[in-house]
C-alpha positions in Angstrom: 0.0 0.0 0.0 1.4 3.7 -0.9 2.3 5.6 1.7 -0.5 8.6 1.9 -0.3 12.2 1.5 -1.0 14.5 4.4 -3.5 16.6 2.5 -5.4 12.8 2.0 -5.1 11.7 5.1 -6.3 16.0 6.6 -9.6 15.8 5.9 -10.2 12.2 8.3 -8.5 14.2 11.5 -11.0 16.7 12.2 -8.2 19.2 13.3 -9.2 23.2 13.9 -7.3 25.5 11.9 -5.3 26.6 14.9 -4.5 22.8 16.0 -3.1 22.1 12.5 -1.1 25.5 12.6 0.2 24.5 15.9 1.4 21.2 14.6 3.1 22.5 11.5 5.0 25.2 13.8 6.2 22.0 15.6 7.6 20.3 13.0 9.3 23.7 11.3 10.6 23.8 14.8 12.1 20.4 14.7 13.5 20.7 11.4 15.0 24.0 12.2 17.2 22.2 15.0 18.7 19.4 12.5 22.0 20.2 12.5 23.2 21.1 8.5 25.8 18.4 7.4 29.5 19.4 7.9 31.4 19.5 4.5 33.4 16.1 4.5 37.3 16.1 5.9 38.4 14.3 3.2 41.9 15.0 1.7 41.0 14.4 -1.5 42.3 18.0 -3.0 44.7 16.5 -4.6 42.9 13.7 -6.4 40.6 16.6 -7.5 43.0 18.7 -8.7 44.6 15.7 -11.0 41.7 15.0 -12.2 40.9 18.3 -13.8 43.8 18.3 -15.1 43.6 15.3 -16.7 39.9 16.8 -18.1 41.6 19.7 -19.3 44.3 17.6 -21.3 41.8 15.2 -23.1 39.7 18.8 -23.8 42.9 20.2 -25.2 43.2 17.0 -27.0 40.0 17.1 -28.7 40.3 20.5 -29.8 43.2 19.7 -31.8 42.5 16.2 -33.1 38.9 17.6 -34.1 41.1 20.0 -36.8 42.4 16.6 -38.6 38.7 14.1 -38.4 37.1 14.3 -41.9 33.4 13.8 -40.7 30.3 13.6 -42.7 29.1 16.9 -42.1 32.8 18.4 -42.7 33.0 16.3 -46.0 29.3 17.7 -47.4 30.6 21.4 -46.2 33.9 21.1 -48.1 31.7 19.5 -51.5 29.7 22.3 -51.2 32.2 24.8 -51.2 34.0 23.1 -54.0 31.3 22.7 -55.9 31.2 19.1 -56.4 28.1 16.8 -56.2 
């Protein structure tokens, strides 16, 4: 069975308005004292900062390599130019 949505399950309490604003104060209340997560301690820095790196190169890479691939779309641009069909 599907857990049920509070507006479903509202209607069967027979709350007041001012009982059902009381209990939604409560529970911003709680949620308000949830501590927020600490960023992680992890010395991973390094590992981070190789890794872009490494993105960088291959981006680099396909910049350049991209000049010398003959695709479809290249090879219908440069017939066109040319003037052969």
């Amino acid at each position: 069975m599907p857990e049920q949505k509070a507006y479903q399950l509202e209607p069967l309490t027979g709350f007041t308005p001012h009982e059902k604003n009381y209990i939604k104060a409560l529970i911003r209340e709680a949620i308000a004292e949830i501590p927020a997560p600490t960023p992680s301690s992890c010395n991973c820095s390094g590992q981070v900062d190789g890794v872009s790196r490494r993105i960088s190169d291959l981006e680099a890479r396909y910049v350049e390599d991209d000049k010398y691939v003959i695709t479809r779309a290249k090879l219908a641009v440069f017939m066109k130019e040319e003037g052969i069909e």
